[in-house]
N, C-alpha and C positions, 0 to 999 in steps of 0.2 A: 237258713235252710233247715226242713224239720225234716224228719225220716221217717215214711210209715212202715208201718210192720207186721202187716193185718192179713197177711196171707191163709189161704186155705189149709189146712192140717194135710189134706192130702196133698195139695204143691209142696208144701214141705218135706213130705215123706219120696216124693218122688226127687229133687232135689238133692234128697239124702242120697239116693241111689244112686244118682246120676255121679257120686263122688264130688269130693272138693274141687271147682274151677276159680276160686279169690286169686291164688295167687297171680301176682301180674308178671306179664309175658317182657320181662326186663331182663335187659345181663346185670344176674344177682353178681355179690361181690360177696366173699367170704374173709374172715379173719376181726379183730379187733376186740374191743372193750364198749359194750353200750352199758353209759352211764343212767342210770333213772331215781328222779331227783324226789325224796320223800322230805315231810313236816318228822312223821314219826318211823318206827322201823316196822318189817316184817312180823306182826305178832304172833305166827306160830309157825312149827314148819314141818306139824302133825296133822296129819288132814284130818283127827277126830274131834278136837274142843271145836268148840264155835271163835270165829274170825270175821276180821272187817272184810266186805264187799274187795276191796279193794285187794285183798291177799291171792283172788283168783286170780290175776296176772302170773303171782309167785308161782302157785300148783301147776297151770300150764307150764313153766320149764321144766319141773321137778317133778311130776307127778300124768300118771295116765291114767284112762277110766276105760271102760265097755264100748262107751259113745261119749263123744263130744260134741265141738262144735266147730265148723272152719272159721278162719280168719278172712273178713270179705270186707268191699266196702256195699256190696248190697243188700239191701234191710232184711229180703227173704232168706237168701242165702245163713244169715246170720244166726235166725234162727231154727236151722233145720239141723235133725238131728245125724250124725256123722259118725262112719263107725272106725273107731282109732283102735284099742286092743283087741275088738272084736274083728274078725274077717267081714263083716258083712251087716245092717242093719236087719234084726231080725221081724219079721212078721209073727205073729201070737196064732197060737195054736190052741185045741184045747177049749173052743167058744173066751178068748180070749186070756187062759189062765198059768198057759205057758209059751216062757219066751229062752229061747235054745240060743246058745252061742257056744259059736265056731271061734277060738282064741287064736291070733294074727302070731305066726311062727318068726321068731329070730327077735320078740320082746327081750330082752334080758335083764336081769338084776346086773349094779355092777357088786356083785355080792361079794362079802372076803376074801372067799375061793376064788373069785372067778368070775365072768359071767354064767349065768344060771335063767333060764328060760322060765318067765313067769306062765303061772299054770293055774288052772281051776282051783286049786287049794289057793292057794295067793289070796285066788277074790273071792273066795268065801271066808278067808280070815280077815279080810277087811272090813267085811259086815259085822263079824265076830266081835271088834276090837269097837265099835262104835256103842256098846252099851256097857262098855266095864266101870265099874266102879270106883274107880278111882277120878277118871275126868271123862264122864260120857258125854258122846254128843247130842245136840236138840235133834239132830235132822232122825235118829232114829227113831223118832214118831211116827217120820212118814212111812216107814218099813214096818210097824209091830205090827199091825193091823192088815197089811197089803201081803208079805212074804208070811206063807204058810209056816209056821212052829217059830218063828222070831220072836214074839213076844213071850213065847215060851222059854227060849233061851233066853232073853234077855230078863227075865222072872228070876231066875237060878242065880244068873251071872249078878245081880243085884246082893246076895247074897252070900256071895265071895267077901274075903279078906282081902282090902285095896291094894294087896301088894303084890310084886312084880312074882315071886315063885304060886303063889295064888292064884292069880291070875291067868298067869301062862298052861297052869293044872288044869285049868276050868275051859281053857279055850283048846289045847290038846286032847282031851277027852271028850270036848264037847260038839256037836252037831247043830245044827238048822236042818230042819226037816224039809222045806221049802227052796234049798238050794243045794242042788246034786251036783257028783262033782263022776262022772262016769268016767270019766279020762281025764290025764292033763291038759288036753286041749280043748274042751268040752263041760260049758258050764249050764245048767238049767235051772231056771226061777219057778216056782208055782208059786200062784199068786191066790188069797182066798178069795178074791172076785176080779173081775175084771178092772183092769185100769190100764186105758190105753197112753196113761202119762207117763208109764212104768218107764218108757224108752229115754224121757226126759229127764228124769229123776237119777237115772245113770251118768249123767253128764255131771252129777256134784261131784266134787271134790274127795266128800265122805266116803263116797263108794270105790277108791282109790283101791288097789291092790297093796296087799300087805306081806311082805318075805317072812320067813319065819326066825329072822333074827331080828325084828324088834318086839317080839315077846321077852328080850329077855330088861327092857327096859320101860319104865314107868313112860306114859303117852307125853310128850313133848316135855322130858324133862331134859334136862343140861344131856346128860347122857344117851337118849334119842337125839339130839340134835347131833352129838359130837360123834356117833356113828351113823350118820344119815345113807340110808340105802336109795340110790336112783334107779325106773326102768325109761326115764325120760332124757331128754339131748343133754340136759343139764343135771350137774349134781352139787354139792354144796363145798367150797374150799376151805373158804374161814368166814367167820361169824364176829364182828366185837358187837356186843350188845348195845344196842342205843346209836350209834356210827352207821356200821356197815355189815353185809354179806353179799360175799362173792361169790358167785356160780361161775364153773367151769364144764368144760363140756366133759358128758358122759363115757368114758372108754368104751361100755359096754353098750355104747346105742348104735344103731345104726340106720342109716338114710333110707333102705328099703322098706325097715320095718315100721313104718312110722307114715301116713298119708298126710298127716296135718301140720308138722311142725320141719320144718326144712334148717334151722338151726344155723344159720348163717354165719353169726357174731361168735368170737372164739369163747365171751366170757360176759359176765352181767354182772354189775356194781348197783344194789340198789343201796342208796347212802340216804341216810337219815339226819334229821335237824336242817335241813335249808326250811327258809322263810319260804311265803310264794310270790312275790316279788326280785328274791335274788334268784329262784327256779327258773324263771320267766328272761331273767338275764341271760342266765347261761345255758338256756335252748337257743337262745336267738344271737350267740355267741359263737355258739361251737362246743361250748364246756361242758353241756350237757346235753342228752337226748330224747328223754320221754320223762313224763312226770308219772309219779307214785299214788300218792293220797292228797295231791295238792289238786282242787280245782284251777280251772284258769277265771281270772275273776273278768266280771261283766264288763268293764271297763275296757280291760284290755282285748276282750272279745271284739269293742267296736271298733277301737284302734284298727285293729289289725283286719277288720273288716273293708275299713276305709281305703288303708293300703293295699287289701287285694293279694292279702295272705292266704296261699293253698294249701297252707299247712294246718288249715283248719278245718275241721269234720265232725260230724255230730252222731251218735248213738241213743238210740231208743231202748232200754234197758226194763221197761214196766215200773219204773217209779213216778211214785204219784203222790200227790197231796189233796189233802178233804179236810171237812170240818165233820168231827162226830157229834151227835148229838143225843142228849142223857133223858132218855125215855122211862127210866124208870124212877126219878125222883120225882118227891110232892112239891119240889119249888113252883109258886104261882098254880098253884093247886092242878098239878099235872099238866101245865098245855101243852107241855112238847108232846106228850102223849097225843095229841089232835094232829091226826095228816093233814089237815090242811094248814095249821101254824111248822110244821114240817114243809112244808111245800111251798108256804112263804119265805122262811129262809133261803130255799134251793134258788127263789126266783131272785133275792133281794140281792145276790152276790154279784159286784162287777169281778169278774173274770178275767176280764182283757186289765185292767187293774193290780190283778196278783199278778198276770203274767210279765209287766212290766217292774214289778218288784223282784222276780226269779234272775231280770237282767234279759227281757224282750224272748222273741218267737224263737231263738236260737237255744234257750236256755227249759223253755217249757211252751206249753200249748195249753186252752181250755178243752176241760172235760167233765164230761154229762153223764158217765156212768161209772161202774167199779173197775172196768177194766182198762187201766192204760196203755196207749201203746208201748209197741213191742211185746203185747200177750195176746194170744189167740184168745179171740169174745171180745177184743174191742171192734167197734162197728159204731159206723154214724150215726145217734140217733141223740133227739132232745127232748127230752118230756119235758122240761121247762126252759121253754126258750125264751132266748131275749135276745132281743138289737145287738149284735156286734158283741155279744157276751158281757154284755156292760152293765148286767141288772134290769131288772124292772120292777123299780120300788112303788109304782104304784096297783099293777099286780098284788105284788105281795101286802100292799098295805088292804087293799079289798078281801084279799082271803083272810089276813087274819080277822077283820072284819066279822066277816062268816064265820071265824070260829069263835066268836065271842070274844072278839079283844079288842075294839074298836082303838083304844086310846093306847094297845101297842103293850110290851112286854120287856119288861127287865130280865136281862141275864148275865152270869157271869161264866165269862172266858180266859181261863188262866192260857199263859201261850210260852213256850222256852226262851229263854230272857238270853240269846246266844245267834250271833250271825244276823241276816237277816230277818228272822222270826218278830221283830218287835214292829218295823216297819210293816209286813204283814199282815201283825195284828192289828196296826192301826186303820191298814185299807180294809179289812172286814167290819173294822168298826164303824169306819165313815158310811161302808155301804148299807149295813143294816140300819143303821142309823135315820135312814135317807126312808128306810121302806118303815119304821114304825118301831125298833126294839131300841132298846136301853141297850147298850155292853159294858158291864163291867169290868175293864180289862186288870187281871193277873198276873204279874211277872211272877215266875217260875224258874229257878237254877235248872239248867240242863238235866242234872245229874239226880235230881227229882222226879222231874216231869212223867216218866214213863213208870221208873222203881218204882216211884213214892205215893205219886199221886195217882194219876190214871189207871195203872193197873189194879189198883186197890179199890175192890168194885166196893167198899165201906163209903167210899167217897160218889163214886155216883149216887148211890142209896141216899145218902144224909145228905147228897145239893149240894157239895161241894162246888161243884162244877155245872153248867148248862152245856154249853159249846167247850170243845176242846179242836184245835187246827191241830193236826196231825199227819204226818206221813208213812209211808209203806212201800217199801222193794220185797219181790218176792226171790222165794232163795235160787230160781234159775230162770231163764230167760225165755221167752217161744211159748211152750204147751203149760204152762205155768198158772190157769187161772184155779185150779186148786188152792194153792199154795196164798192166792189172795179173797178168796170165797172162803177157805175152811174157817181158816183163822178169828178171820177180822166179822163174816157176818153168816156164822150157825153159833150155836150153842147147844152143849152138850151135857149143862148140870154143872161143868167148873166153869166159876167165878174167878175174876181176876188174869183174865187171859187179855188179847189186844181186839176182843170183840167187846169193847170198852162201857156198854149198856146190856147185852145179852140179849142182840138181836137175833130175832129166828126166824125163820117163814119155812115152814115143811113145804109147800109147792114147790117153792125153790130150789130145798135140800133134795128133793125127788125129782126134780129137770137133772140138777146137779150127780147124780146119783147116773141118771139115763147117758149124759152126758160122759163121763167116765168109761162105762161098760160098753158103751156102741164099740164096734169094730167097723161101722161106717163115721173115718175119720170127718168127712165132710157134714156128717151130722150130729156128731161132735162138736164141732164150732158154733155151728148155726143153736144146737139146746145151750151152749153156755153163754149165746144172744143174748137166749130167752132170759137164762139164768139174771142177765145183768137188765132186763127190763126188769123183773119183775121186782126185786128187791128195790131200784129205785123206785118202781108204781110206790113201795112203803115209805119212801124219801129215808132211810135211816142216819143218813151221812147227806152230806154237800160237798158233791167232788168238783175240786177246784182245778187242778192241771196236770197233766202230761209232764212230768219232768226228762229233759233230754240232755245227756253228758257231750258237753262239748270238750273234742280232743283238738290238742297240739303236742307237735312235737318239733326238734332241735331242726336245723339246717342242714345236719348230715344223713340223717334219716332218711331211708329209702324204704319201696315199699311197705310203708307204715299203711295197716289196714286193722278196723276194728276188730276186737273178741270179744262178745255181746258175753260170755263168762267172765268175764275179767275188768268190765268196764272199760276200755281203754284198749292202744293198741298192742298188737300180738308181740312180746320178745321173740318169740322163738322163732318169727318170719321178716320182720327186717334187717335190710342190713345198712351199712355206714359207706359212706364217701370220705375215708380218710385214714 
């Protein structure tokens, strides 16, 4: 079963208003211990450094934002944006440059004192805390530029001493010009142009409310962790490093205050170091009940397909895989440079091929533009089609043809030497192979690939590389095709970023541009169609599939329903039969 996710920006938003309906109309059971079975542990339990995909499970028990997302099993629903510390999702004002929020009464810290009602100062220190000096985060990119005087504070704040009385000086004296704090209850953004993604972009992590007593410690050091403050169901009991951490429910939360997380289970053991073979044991045991960072592998996907297992469900999340390709080196004296030797690879690729290497249709899907599903701008469309997605090597051998390459084209494609990646590379190999090109295949350590090699535009430049198979999750889910447009295909002057040749196309950046600023959501989606026609009209990339996260969970598990933040299903909405 695949999931689409292609909804209109304004069903979404209406959606949003309409409040959370996922939860299912079952007699919930409260109390217990769900276990969730990790390879590795928890890596932060700061929401300012950067973290695996997979840690957003953790923030939802522990952490709240402005908006979120509910917990549903349907794909729209998923990703519509939901308003949890806010009273309300707000509408932009201002020709879309201010966005007002009403703060949800009876939030609490469960603070030293007491509980303490989180207030506009909270989330504007949260913003605050996102570019200090010591361990700032990547996502404040997305904020220098968009929130009015942030890049100005985060100028100063650069500038500071990394330490904790430092620190806490610069952020207590200091201001955001662009985020007013008029009341307790009462937060407002100005934004320096419009972006109607701003609503989205609140549902990170990052954007997390901050108390004003972990100023007094260094961002996710031993000492932040060992006084961890909750305004969420859950807050943190003990910690061994490398093992386990326990969440217990929050004193200071309560069920009214809160539309999205209903908090069932007494307590959350995510434990670390299980293999994903004995994971898989003890969900289908009893021992265990939702997995962590462990996939479930293809194998056992069929397995249990056979048998007629409903404890399997799938998630559209916007991850995806392509092949980049290096436009700007002299290897074979510039052909990638030629759209039409570009447009032979796009056609020469079996598809239905990689898909069966991901582990079949449950695992990924083919795709024909930048944007995959589960992001708003994906839409059907194939500028180079082929039969059942299976290539058409003879296509592509007549264009290159016309570009002057009759007898075909040597390239080298280094690929991560880890997982499935090498199988992969040999199906890209066979298929180009078939339409006219040479591949020179590359193994590459993991821990290279991206550091070492790719990002280091010295190596596009000097032909290191022709093809590179590459993949890409954007950092939240739904209104998100920013987040895979800025990145990977504008360029700005800096080299060495994950736009891996320094593709550009101004028409593009200027849909993209219109695209953002509309306040007609609906035409919105439809310019970042366009957006995603037009960059492929340049072939930059050859996007290969849709990748989809298949979930399972234990036999006691009830209520188990996706968090399209979190990858996976929601702790804080199931409960146990036992």
């Amino acid at each position: 079963m695949k999931l689409r996710a292609s909804a209109t920006i304004m069903g979404l938003l209406s959606l949003a208003l309409m409040g959370s309906t996922a939860l299912q109309a079952q007699e919930a059971k409260t109390g217990g211990t769900l276990r969730v079975l990790g390879t590795a542990e928890v890596d932060r339990f700061d929401t300012v450094p950067p973290a695996t995909a997979v840690t957003g499970s953790f923030f939802r028990a522990v952490t709240r934002q402005l908006i979120s997302f509910a917990a549903s099993d349907d794909p729209q629903q998923q990703i519509a944006p939901q308003a949890d510390l806010a009273e309300s999702v707000p509408t932009a004002t201002n020709d879309g440059l201010t966005y007002t929020f009403k703060l949800r009464q009876g939030v609490n810290w469960n603070a030293p004192g007491g509980p303490r009602q989180v207030t506009s100062a909270d989330i504007e220190r949260g913003f605050m805390r996102l570019c200090n000096p010591f361990l700032p985060s990547p996502s404040s990119s997305y904020f220098e530029d968009m929130i009015v005087g942030f890049a100005d504070f985060c100028a100063g704040f650069s500038k500071v001493d990394a330490k904790v009385d430092a620190m806490k000086a610069y952020i207590e004296q200091g201001d955001i010009k662009g985020i007013e704090t008029p009341s307790d209850d009462t937060v407002v953004f100005q934004l320096t142009k419009a972006a109607n993604d701003f609503i989205y972009l609140l549902t990170l992590p990052v954007t997390s409310p901050a108390p004003v007593e972990v100023l007094d410690y260094l961002p996710d050091s031993p000492e932040y962790r060992q006084n961890f403050i909750s305004a969420a169901p859950y807050t943190i009991e003990s910690y061994v490093p490398d093992s386990m951490v326990r969440l217990v429910r929050n004193p200071a939360w309560n069920a009214e205050s809160d539309p999205l997380r209903k908090a069932y289970v007494d307590a959350i053991e995510v434990v670390a170091g299980v293999q994903a073979d004995a994971a898989m044991q003890q969900l289908q045991s009893g021992d265990g009940d939702m997995l962590f960072d462990i996939p479930v592998p293809p194998v056992t996907v069929q397995m249990l397909k056979m048998q007629g297992d409903e404890k399997l469900s799938t998630l559209a999340e916007g991850a995806s895989s392509m092949i980049w390709i290096n436009t700007v080196s002299n290897n074979n004296d510039g052909a990638l440079r030629n759209p039409k030797v570009r447009q032979a690879l796009n056609y020469a690729i079996d598809k239905a091929a990689v898909v069966q290497q991901y582990g079949g249709p449950e695992f990924a899907s083919p795709l024909n533009g930048i944007f995959p599903l589960g992001i708003l701008g994906n839409h059907e469309f194939a500028p180079y089609p082929t039969a059942n997605n299976a290539g058409d090597p003879e296509k592509a051998r007549a264009l290159l043809a016309e570009a002057g390459y009759p007898d075909g084209l040597t390239l080298k494609m280094p690929f991560r030497n880890l997982g499935i990646n090498p199988a992969i590379a040999q199906v890209l190999q066979a298929s180009l192979q078939k339409a006219g090109f040479t591949i020179e295949l590359v193994p590459t350590p993991a821990s290279d690939f991206y550091a070492r090699l790719i990002t280091n535009f010295d190596n596009a430049l000097n032909g290191v590389w022709d093809l590179v198979p590459s993949g890409w999750s954007p950092d939240w889910p739904g209104g998100a095709a920013r987040s895979i447009f800025q990145p990977q295909y504008t360029y700005d002057g800096t080299h060495g970023t994950f736009n891996f040749s320094d593709y550009n196309n101004d028409a593009a950046n200027e849909v993209a541009d219109r695209a953002l600023a509309t306040t007609d959501l609906a035409e919105s989606e439809k310019l970042w169609q366009q957006v995603d026609e037009m960059v492929m009209a340049d072939a930059p990339t050859v996007p290969l599939v849709s990748l989809t996260t298949v979930l399972y969970h234990g036999v006691n598990v009830e209520n188990f329903l996706p968090f399209a933040a979190g990858g996976n299903g929601d702790w804080t909405n199931v409960w146990l039969n036992r």
